[in-house]
C-alpha positions as CSV (number, residue, x, y, z in Angstrom):
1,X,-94.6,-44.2,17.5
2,X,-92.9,-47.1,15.3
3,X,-91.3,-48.5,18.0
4,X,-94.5,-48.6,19.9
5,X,-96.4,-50.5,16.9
6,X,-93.7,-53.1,16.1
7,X,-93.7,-53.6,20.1
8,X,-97.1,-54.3,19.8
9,X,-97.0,-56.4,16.9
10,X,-94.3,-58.8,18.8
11,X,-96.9,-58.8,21.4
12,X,-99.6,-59.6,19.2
13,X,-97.4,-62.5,17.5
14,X,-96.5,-63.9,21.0
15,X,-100.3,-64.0,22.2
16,X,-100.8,-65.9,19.2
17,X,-98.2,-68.3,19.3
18,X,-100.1,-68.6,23.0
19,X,-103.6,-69.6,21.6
20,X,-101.7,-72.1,19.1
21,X,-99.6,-73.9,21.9
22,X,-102.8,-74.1,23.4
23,X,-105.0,-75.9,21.2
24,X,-102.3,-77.9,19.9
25,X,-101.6,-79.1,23.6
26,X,-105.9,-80.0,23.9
27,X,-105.4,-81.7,21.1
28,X,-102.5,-83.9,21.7
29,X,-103.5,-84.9,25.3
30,X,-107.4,-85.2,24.2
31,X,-105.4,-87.6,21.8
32,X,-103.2,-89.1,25.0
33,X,-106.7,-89.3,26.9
34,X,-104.9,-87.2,29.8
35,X,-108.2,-85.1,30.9
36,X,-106.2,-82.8,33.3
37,X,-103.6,-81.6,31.2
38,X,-106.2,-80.9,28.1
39,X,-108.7,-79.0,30.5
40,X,-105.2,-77.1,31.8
41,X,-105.0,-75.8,27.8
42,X,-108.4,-74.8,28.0
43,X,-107.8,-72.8,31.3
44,X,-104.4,-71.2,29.3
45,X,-106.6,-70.0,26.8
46,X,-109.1,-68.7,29.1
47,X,-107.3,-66.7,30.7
48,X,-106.1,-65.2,27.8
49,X,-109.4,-64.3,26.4
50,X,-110.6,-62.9,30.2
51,X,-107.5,-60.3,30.1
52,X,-108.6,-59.3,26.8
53,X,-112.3,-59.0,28.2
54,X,-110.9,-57.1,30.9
55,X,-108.7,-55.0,29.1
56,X,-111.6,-53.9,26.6
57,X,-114.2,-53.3,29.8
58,X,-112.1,-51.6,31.8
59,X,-111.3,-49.2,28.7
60,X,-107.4,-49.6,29.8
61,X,-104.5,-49.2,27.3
62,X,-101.7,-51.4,28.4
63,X,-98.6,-50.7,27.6
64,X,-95.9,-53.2,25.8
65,X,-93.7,-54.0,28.6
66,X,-96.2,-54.6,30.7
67,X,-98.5,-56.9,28.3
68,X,-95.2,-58.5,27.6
69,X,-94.3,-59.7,30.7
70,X,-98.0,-60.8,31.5
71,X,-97.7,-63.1,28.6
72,X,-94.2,-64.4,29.4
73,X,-95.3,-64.8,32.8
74,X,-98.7,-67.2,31.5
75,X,-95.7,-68.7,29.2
76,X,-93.9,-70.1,32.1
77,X,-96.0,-70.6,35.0
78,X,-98.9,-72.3,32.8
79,X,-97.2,-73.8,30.3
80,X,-93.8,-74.8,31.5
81,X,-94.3,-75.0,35.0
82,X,-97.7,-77.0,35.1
83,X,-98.6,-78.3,31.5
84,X,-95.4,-79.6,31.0
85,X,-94.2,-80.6,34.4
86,X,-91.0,-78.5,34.6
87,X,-91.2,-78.0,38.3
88,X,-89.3,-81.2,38.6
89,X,-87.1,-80.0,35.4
90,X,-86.5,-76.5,36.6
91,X,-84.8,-76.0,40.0
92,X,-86.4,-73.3,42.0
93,X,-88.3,-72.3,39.4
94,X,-91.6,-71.4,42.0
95,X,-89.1,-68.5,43.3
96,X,-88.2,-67.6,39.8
97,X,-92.1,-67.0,39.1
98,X,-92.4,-64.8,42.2
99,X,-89.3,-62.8,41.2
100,X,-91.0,-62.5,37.6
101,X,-94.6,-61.4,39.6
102,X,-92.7,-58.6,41.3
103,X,-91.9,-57.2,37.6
104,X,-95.4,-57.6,36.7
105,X,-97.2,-55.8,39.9
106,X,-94.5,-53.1,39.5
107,X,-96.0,-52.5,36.0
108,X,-100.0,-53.0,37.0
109,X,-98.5,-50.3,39.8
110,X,-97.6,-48.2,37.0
111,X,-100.6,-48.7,35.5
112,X,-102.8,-48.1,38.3
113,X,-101.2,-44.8,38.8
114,X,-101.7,-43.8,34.9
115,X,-105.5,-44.3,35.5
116,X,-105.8,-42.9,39.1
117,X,-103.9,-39.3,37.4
118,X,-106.1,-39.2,34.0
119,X,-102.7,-38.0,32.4
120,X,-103.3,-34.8,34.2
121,X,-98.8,-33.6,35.1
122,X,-98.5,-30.5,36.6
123,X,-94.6,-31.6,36.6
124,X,-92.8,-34.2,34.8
125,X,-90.2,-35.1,37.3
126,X,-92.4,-35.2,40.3
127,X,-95.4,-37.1,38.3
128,X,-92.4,-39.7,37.5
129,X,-91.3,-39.9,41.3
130,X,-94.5,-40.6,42.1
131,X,-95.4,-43.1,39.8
132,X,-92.2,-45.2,40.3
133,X,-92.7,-45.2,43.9
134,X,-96.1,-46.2,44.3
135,X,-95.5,-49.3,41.7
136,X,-92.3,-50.4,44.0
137,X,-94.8,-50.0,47.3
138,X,-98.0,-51.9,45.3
139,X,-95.7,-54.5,43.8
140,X,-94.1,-55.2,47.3
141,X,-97.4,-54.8,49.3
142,X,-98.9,-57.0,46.6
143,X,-96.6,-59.9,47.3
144,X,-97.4,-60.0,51.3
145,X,-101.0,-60.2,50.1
146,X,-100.2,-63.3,48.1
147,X,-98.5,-65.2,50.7
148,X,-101.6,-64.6,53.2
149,X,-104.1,-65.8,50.6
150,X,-101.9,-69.2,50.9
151,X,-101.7,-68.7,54.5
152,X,-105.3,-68.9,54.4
153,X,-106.2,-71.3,52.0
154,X,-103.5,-74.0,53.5
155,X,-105.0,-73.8,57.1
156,X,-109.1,-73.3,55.6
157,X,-108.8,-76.0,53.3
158,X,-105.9,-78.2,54.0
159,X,-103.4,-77.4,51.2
160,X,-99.9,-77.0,51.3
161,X,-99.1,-73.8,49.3
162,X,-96.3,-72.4,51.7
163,X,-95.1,-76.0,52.5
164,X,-95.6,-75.1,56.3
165,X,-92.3,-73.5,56.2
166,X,-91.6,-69.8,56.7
167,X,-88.5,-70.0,55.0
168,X,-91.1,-70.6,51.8
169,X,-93.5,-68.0,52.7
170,X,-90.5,-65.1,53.3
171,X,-88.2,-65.9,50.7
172,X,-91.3,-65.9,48.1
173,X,-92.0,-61.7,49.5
174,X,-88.1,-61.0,48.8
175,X,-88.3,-62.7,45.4
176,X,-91.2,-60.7,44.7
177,X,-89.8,-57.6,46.2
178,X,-86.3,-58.0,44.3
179,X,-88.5,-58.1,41.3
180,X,-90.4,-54.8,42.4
181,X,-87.1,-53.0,43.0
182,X,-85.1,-53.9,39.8
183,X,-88.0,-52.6,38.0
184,X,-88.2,-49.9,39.6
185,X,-84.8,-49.2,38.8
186,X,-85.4,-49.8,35.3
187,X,-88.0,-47.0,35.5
188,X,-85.7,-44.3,37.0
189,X,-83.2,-45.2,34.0
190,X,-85.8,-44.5,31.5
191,X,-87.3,-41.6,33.3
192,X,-83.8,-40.2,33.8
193,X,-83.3,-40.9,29.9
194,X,-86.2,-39.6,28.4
195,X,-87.0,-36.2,30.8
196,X,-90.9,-37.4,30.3
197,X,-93.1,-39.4,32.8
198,X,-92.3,-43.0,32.3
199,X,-95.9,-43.8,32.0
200,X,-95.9,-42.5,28.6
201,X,-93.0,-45.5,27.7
């Protein structure tokens, strides 16, 4: 129970540290009069405030690792990739944020799976099993759905999400699904570990 709270309270220190790199970037380019990137803060912290909203409505705990590596994953792709330009800085850092959505869909996996069962086990190991191999197979199915959204939205309204390369769109489903299956693995450690369901980590 300890651990949980001080996981939490890193958590709750790292959202924070969010919301204060976001107003201090609104400030300093409503200072630089660069509209675009100020509005991108406000976005940052809108999106933080919606997954609260959603959290709360939905009436869903969610668990540390998985809140973690939401907020890591705003950390990079909102604020390194886009408010501070490290596309250009970073290489291949677009296939380094798919790999990191593979983690995160593995967890919302897990966490679709500790809603659908309402914490009712009839067995432990199987009830792990389960879990772990439904997040892998939404995590991966997940990251084809992706890739057709930009599919569609390149040829509906003209952008250039997959570059017009295959190559783009297939190695972004392997990053994805690399991400999926090392998490997965992680999962069957601490299932193995713990002889409990890993839902309960």
């Amino acid at each position: 129970m300890q651990k949980l709270m001080r996981k939490d309270r890193v958590n709750d220190l790292f959202e924070l540290a969010l919301f204060v790199l976001a107003a201090v970037c609104f400030v300093y380019f409503l200072i630089k009069g660069i509209a675009p990137k100020m509005w991108q803060a406000v976005l940052i912290a809108g999106v933080l405030i919606l997954i609260r909203i959603l959290i709360k409505l939905t009436k869903t705990t969610m668990f540390a690792a998985l809140r973690f590596c939401v907020l890591l994953f705003i950390f990079v792709t909102m604020f390194l990739a886009n408010e501070f330009g490290f596309y250009s800085v970073i290489p291949y850092l677009d296939k380094v944020e798919h790999l990191f959505s593979g983690v995160i869909l593995c967890f919302v996996g897990l966490l679709i799976y500790e809603k659908a069962s309402g914490k009712e086990k009839s067995s432990v190991k199987s009830s792990a099993k389960v879990a772990i191999w439904l997040s892998l197979f939404f995590s991966v199915a997940m990251a084809g759905v992706w890739e057709i959204y930009e599919f569609t939205t390149d040829h509906l309204f003209g952008l250039n999400s997959q570059n017009g390369s295959l190559m783009d769109t297939m190695t972004d489903i392997i990053c994805g699904t690399i991400g999926a299956v090392l998490t997965s693995l992680y999962l069957v450690i601490q299932a193995k570990r713990r002889k409990m369901p890993v839902i309960d980590e």
